[in-house]
C-alpha positions as CSV (number, residue, x, y, z in Angstrom):
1,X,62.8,14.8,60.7
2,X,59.2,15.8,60.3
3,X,58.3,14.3,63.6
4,X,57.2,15.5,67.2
5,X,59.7,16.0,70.1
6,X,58.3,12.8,71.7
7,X,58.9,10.7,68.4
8,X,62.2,11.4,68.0
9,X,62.8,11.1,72.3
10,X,60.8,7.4,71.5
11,X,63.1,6.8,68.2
12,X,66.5,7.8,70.3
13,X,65.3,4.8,73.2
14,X,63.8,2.3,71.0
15,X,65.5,2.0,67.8
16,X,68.8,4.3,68.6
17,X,68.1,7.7,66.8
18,X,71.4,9.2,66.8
19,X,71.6,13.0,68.7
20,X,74.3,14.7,70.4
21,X,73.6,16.9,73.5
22,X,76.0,19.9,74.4
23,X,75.5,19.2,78.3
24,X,75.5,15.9,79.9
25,X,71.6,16.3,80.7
26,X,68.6,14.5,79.1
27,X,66.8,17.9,79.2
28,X,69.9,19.8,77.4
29,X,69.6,21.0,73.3
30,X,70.8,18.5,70.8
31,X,72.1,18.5,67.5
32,X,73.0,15.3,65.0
33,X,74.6,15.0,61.7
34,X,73.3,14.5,58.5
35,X,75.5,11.5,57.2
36,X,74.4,9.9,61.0
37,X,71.1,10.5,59.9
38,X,71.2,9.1,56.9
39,X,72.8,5.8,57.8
40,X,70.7,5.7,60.4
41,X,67.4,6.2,57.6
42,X,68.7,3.4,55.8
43,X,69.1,0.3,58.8
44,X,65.6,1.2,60.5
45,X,63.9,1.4,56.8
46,X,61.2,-1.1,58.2
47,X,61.4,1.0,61.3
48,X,57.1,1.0,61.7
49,X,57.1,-2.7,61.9
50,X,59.8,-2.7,64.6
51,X,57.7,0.1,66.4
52,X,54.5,-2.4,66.3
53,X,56.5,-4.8,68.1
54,X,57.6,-2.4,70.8
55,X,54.5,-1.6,71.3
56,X,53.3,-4.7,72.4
57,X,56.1,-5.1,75.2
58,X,55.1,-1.7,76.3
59,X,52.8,-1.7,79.3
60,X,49.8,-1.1,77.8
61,X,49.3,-3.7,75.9
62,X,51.6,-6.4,78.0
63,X,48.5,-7.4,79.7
64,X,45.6,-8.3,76.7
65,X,49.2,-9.4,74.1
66,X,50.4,-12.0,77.1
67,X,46.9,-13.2,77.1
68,X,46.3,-13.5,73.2
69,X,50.0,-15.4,73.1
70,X,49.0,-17.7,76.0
71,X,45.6,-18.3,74.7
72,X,47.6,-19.6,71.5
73,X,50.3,-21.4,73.5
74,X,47.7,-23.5,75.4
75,X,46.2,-24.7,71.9
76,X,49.4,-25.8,70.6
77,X,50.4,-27.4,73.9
78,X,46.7,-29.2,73.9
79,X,46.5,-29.6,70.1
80,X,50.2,-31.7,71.0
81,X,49.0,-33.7,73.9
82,X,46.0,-34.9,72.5
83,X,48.3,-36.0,69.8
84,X,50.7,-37.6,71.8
85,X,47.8,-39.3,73.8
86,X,46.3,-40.9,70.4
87,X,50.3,-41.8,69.6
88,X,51.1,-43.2,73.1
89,X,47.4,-45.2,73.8
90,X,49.4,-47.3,71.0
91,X,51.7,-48.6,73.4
92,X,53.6,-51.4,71.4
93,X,56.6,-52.1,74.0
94,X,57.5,-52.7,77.2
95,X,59.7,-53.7,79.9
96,X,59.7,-55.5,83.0
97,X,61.8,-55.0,85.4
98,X,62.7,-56.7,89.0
99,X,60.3,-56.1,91.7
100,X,62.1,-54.8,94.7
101,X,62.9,-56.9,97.7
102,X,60.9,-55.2,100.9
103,X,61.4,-57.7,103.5
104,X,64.2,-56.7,106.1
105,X,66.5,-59.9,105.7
106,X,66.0,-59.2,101.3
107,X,64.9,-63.4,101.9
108,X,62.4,-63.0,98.9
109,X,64.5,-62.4,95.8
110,X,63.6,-65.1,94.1
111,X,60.2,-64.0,94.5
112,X,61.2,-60.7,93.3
113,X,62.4,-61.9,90.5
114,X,60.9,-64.9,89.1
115,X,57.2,-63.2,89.0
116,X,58.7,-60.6,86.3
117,X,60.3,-63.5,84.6
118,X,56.6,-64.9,84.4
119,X,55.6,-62.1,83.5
120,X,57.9,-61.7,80.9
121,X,57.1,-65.2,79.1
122,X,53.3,-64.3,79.5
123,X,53.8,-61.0,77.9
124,X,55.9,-62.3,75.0
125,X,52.9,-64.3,73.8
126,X,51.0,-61.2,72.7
127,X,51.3,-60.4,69.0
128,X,52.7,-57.1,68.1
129,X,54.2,-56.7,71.4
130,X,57.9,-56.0,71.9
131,X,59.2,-57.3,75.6
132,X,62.4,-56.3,76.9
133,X,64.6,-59.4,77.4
134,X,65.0,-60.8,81.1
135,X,69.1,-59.9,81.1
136,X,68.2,-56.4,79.3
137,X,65.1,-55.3,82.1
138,X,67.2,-56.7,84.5
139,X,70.0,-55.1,84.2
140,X,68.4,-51.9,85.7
141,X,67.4,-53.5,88.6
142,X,67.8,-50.6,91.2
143,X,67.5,-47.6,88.8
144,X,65.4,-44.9,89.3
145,X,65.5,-43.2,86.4
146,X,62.4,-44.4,84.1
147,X,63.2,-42.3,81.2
148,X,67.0,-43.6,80.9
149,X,65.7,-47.2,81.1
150,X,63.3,-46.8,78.3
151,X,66.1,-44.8,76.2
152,X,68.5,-47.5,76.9
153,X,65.5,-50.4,76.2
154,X,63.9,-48.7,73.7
155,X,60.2,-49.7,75.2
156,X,57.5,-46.9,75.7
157,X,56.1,-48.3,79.1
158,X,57.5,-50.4,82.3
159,X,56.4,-52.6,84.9
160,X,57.9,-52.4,88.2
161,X,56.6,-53.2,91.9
162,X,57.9,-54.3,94.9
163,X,56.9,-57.6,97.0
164,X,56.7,-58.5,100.5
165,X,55.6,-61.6,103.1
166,X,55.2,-62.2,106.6
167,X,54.6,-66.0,106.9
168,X,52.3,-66.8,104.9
169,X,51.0,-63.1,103.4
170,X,52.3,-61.6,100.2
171,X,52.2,-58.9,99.8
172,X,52.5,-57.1,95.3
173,X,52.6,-53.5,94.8
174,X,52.8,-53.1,91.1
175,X,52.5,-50.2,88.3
176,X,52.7,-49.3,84.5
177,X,54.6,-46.3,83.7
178,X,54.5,-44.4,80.2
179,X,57.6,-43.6,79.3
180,X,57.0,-41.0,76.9
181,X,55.4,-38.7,79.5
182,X,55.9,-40.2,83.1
183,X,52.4,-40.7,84.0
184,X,51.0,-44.1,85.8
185,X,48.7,-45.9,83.3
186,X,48.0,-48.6,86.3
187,X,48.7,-49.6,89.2
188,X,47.5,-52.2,92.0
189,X,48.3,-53.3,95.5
190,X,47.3,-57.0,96.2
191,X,47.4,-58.2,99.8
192,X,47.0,-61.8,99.7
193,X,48.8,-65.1,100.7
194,X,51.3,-67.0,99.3
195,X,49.1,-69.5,97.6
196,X,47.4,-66.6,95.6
197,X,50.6,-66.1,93.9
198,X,49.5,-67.4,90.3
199,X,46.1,-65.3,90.9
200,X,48.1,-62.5,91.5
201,X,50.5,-63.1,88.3
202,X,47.2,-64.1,86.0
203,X,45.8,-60.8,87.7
204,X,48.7,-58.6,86.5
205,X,49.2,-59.6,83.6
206,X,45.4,-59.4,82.1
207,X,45.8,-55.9,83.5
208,X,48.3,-54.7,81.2
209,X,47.1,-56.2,78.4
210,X,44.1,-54.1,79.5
211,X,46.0,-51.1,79.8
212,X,47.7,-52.1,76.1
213,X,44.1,-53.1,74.5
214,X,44.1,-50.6,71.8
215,X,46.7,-52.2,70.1
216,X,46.1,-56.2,71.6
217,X,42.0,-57.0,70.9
218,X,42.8,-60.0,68.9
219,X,45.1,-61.8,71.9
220,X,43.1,-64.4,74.1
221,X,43.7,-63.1,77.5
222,X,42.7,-66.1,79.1
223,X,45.9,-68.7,77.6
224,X,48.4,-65.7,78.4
225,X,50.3,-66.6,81.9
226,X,50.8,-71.0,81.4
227,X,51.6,-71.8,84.8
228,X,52.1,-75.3,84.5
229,X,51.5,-76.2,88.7
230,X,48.6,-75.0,91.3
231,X,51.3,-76.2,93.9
232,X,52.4,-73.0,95.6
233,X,54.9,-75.1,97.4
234,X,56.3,-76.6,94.2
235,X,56.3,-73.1,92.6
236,X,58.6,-71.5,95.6
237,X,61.1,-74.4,94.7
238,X,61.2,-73.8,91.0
239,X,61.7,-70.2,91.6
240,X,64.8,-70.5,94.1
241,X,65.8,-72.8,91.7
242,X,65.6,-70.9,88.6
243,X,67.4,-68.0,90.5
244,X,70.0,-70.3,91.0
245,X,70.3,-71.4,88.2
246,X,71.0,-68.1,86.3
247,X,74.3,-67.7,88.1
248,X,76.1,-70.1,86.1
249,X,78.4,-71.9,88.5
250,X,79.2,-75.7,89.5
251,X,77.6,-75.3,93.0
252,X,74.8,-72.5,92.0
253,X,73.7,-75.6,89.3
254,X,73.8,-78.4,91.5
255,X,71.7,-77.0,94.4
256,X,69.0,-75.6,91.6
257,X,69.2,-79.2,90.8
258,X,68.5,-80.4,94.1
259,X,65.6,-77.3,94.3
260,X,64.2,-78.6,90.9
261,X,63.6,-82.1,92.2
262,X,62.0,-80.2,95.5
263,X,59.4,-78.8,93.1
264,X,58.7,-82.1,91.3
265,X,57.7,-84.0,94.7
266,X,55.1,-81.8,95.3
267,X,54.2,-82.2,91.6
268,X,55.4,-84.5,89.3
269,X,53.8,-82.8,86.6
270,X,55.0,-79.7,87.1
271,X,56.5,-79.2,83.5
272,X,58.3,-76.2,84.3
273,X,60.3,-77.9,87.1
274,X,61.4,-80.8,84.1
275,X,62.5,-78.1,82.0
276,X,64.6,-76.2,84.8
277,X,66.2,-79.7,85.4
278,X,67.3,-79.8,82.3
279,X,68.7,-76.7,81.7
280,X,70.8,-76.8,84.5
281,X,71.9,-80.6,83.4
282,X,72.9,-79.2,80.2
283,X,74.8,-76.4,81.8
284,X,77.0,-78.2,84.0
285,X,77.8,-80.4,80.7
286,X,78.7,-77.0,79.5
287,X,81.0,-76.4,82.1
288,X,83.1,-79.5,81.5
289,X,83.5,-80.1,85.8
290,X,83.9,-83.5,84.7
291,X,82.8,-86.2,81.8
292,X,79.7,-87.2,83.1
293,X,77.1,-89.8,81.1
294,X,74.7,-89.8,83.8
295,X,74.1,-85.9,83.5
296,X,73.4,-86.2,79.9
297,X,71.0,-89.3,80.8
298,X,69.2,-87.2,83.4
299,X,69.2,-84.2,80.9
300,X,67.7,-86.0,78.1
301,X,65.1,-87.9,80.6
302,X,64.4,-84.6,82.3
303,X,63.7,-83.1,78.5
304,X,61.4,-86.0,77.3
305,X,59.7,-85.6,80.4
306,X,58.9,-82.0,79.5
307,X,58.0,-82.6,76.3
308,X,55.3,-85.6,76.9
309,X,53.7,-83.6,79.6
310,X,53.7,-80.0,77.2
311,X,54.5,-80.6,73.5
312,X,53.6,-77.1,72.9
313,X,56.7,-75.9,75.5
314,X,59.5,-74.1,73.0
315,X,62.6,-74.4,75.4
316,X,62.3,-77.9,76.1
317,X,62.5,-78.8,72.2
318,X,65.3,-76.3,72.0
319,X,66.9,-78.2,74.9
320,X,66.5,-81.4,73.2
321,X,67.8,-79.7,70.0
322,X,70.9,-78.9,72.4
323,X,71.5,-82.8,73.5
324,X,71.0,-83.8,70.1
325,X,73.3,-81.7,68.7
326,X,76.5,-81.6,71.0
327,X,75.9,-84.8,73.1
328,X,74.6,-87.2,70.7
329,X,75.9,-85.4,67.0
330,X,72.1,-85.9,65.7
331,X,72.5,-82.8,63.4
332,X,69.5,-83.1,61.4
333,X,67.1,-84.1,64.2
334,X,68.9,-80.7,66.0
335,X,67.7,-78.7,63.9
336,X,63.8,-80.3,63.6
337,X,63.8,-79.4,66.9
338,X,65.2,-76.1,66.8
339,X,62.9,-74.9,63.9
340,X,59.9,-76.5,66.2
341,X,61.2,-74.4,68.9
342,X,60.9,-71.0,66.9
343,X,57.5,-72.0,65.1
344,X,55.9,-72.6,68.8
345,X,57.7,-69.3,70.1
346,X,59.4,-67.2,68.0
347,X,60.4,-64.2,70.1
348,X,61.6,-66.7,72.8
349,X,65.5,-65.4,73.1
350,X,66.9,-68.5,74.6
351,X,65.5,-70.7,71.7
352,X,67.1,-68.1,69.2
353,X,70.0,-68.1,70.8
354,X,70.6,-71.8,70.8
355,X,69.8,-72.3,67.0
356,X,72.5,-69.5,65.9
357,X,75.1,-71.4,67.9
358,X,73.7,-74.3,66.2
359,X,73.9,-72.7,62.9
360,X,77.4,-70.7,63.8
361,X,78.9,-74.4,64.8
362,X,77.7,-76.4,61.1
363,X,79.8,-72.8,59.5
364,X,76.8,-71.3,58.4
365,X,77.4,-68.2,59.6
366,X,75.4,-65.7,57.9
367,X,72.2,-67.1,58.8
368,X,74.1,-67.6,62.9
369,X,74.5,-63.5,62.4
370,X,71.2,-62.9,61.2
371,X,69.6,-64.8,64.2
372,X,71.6,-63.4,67.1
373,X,70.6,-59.8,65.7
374,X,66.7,-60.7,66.1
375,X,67.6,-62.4,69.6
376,X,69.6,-58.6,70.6
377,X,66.4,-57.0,69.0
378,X,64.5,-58.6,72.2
379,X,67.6,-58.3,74.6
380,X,69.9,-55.7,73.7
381,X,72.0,-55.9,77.1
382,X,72.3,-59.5,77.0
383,X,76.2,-61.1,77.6
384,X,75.0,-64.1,75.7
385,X,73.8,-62.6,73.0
386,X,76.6,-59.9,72.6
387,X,79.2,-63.2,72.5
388,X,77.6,-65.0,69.6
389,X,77.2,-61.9,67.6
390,X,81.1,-61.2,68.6
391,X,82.0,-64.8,66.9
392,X,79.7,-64.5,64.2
393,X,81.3,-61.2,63.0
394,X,84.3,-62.8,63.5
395,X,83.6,-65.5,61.4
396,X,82.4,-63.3,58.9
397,X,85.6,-61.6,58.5
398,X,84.2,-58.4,60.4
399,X,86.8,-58.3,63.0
400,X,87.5,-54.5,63.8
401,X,83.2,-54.3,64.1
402,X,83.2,-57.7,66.4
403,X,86.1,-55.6,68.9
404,X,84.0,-52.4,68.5
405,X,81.0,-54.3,69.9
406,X,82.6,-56.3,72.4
407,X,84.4,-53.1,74.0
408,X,81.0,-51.7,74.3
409,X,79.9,-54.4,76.2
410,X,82.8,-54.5,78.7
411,X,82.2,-50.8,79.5
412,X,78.6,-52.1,80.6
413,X,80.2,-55.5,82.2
414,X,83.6,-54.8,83.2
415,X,83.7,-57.8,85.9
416,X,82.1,-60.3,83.6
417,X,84.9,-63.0,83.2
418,X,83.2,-64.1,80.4
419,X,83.3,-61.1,77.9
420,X,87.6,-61.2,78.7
421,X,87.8,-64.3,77.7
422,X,85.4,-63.6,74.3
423,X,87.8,-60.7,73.9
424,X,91.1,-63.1,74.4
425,X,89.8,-65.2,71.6
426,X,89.3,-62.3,69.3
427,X,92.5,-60.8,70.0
428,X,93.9,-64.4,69.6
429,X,92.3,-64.8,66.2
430,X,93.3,-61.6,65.0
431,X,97.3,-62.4,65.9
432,X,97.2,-59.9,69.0
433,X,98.9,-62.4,71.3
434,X,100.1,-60.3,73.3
435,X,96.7,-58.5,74.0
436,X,95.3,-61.7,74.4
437,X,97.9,-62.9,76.6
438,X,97.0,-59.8,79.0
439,X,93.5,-60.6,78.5
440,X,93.8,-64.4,79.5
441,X,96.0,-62.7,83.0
442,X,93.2,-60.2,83.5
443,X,90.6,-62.9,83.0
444,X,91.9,-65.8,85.8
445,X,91.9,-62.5,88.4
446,X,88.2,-62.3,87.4
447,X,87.5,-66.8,88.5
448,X,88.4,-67.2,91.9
449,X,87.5,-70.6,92.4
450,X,86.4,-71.8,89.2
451,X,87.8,-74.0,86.8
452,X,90.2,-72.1,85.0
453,X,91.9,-75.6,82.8
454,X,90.4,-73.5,79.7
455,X,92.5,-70.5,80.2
456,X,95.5,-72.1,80.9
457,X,95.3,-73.9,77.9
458,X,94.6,-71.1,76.1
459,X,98.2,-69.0,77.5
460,X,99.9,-72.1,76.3
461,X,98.5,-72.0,72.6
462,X,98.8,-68.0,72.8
463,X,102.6,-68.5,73.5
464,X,102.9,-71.6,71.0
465,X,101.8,-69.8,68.2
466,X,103.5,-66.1,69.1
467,X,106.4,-68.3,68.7
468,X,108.1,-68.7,72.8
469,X,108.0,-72.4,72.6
470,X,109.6,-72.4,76.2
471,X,106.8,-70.4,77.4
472,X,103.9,-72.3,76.2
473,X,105.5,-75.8,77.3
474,X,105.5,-74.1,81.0
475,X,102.1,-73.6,80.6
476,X,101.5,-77.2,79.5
477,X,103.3,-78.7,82.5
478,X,101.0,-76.4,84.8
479,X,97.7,-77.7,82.8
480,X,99.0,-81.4,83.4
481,X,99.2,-80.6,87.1
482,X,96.0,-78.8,87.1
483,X,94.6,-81.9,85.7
484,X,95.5,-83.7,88.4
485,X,93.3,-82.1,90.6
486,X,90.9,-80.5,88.3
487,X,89.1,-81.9,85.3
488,X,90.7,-80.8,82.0
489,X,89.1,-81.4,78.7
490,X,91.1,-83.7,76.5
491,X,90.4,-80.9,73.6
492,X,92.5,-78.8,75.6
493,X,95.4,-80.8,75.3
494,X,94.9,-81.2,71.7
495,X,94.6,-77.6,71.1
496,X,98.1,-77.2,72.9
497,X,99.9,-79.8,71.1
498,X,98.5,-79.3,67.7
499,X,100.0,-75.2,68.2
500,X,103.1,-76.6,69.5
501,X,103.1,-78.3,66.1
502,X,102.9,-82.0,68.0
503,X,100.1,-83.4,65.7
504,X,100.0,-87.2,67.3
505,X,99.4,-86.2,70.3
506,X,97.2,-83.6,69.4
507,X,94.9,-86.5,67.2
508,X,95.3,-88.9,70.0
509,X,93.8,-86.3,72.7
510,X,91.1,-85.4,70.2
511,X,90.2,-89.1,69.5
512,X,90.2,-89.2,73.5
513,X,87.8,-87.0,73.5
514,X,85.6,-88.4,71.1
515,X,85.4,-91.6,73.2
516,X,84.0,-89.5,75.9
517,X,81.9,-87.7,73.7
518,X,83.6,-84.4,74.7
519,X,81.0,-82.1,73.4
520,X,83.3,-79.2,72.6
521,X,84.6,-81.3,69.6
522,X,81.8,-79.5,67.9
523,X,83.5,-76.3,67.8
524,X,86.1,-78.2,64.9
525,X,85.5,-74.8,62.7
526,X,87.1,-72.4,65.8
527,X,90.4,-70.5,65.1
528,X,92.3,-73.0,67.4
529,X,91.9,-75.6,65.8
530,X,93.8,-74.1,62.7
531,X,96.9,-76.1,63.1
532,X,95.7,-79.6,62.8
533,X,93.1,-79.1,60.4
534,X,94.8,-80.2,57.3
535,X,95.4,-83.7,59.3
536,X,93.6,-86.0,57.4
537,X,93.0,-88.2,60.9
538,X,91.1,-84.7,61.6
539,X,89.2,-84.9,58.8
540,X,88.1,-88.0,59.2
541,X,87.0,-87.8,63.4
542,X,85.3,-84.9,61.7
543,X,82.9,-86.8,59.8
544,X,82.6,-89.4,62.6
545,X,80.7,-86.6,64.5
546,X,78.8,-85.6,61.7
547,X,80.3,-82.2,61.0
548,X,82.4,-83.5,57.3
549,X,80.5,-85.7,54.8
């Protein structure tokens, strides 16, 4: 071998020099064999190099080699962070979330809850900035993990806080969180009282903007946060009833009525308050409780009010786009006002929202599609959003994509009542009555104490056009004695009859309808309406509303 005792004793540990011993003894003679040898020549050929490295794991040298390597690791980890710090300074999104609740008897939730909504509208103002929807940031209300929110949101930094009074002290903890790394960017604890409130929401927001002014210079920090009152009174009204109002039902609407009209006695021009009112007019039009021309009045005054005290105010043209369109089949003035609505805010989600349903409703469904995907850019977790791009992809022919999606979303919303009755109708469209059927059953478990006339009617036509006659008549007996207690659309009825293949009585509920100014005869382009289309008396209440030249 050419090479000392120790070599070969330092080749047999390190790189597996094969020798035989006669005795089981380190110290004992040994032999090897030539073809061993050999072999063995040929797999440590670059048998120096892998010395070298040995060496520096020896002992020796562990010492000065650990310190060269973490000398080189610490520039690379710095050489990375200040890179990351340049990339992250460039904050371009963020999220809001709902400020915790701190007082014992949780009595402040509104509180907690309509601040970030201010904050929310402030922040969407800034150019270049992306803002996490309300339904989207909200959804996490109650997480701790920061990093999961931001995956899920897609936003590099969020707001959160918490909020607390005690008669007539507030108290705001708040901070901005980077994402990307975890660290606090701000953070403030304002002890004031409860007529500071809009100091304390200008006072946050201007903050973050400060925190974000790298990439936000051009914005004028001063027109950011538009509160529209200096009543603190009249605020604390709107907010209870905007908290209220977000909940959708008959009784939740009327007492955010009732709070609306609090806030507007302590200041009639609180333009907010009109715009509130409105909204939850317009909703419990939506919900069809009854046929109602004194809710569309007040809706519409409500609106106009709104509008002469604040032209510049987005959702209350939107809203008026709304009454135009499905209370008083004004489609061309609809959609001056919608197109308004988007010029003076177009990241508002609402205002996009409302326009695609517009657009989805006049069959002009590829610009409907293209809408509801910018309004899920701003608020990817929203139910709202998720159902018109549902119908839209149904529209568009893209039916096994629209169940995809909509499954998602019931994984994330398995109670809401309203995604199993989107997935009814898209079963129903598809000819999975059956599935839809179960859907309808699974749905009325989900509406304990709300109107459920829609889904009965809806089992009826399901049965009607899966072909059990007897079945879907059972269901129209139980929809007339619902009625009698219960207010039932007369589109209802017509859908039933026109499946059951009854086509007078289906025209004569629809022109019933019509008389009342039923706004769901806007949705003449819906799957259920299939069987009485080619009625010419259809066509022609068709163009009566506007929707048929």
């Amino acid at each position: 071998m050419r090479r000392s005792r120790k070599t070969c004793i330092r080749w047999e540990k390190e790189l597996g020099l094969p020798v035989h011993r006669y005795e089981d003894s380190p110290k004992a003679r040994v032999f090897a064999y030539k073809d061993e040898i050999d072999l063995w020549r040929k797999k440590t050929q670059h048998s120096d190099k892998k010395l070298f490295i040995r060496k520096f794991t020896s002992k020796r040298l562990f010492i000065p080699v650990f310190a060269i390597t973490a000398a080189i690791l610490i520039g690379v980890i710095l050489t990375g962070f200040f890179v990351l710090q340049r990339r992250h300074d460039s904050i371009d999104s963020i999220a809001v979330l709902p400020f915790k609740d701190m007082n014992p008897g949780r009595d402040t939730e509104y509180l907690a809850e309509g601040i970030p909504e201010t904050l929310i509208n402030a922040l969407n103002r800034i150019e270049g900035l992306h803002v996490s929807g309300k339904t989207s940031s909200f959804f996490f209300k109650g997480e701790q993990d920061i990093q999961k929110i931001g995956r899920r949101l897609g936003v590099d930094a969020l707001l959160e806080g918490s909020i607390q009074t005690s008669g007539n002290n507030l108290r705001v903890m708040v901070r901005l969180i980077n994402i990307n790394n975890g660290f606090q960017i701000w953070s403030e604890d304002y002890h004031r009282t409860i007529d500071d409130v809009f100091a304390v929401q200008d006072d946050i927001t201007q903050s973050v903007v400060k925190a974000l002014k790298v990439k936000f210079q051009s914005e004028k920090e001063g027109l950011l946060v538009k509160t529209s009152t200096s009543n603190s009174e009249a605020f604390n009204f709107y907010l209870q009833g905007l908290s209220l109002l977000r909940r959708h039902t008959e009784s939740d609407l009327y007492q955010a009525v009732a709070l609306f009209q609090k806030a507007l006695q302590e200041d009639p021009s609180f333009v907010h308050a009109y715009t509130g009112l409105a909204e939850s007019y317009i909703n419990l039009l939506g919900l069809a409780v009854r046929p109602d021309s004194d809710l569309l009045t007040q809706a519409e005054s409500a609106t106009m009010e709104a509008i002469k005290l604040d032209e510049s105010l987005a959702e209350a043209h939107s809203a008026l786009g709304v009454i135009m369109a499905y209370f008083r089949w004004s489609w061309a003035d609809a959609e001056q006002e919608f197109k308004h609505a988007l010029q003076l805010n177009p990241r508002s989600v609402s205002v996009r929202l409302a326009y695609s349903r517009y657009l989805r409703d006049l069959g002009r469904y590829e610009e409907a599609y293209k809408l509801g995907e910018k309004a899920q850019e701003r608020d990817p977790l929203s139910i709202d959003v998720a159902y018109q791009l549902v119908m839209n992809m149904a529209n568009l022919g893209q039916h096994n994509k629209a169940l995809e999606h909509l499954l998602n979303f019931l994984e994330i919303y398995p109670e809401s009542s309203f995604l199993h009755w989107t997935l009814a109708l898209l079963h129903l469209e598809m000819g999975n009555f059956e599935k839809g059927i179960q859907t309808l059953h699974e749905q009325i478990k989900l509406m304990e104490g709300e109107n459920i006339s829609d889904e009965i009617g809806m089992l009826a036509y399901a049965f009607a056009r899966w072909g059990n006659r007897e079945k879907a008549e059972e269901y129209l007996q139980q929809l007339f004695s619902y009625a009698e207690q219960h207010y039932v659309s007369p589109t209802i009825f017509a859908i039933v009859h026109g499946a059951l293949g009854n086509l007078d009585e289906a025209i004569k509920w629809l022109e019933r309808a019509y008389d009342l100014h039923d706004y769901r005869l806007a949705y003449a382009r819906f799957f259920w309406y299939d069987p009485i289309r080619k009625d010419p008396r259809f066509s022609e209440l068709m163009k009566k509303i506007g929707l048929e030249k």
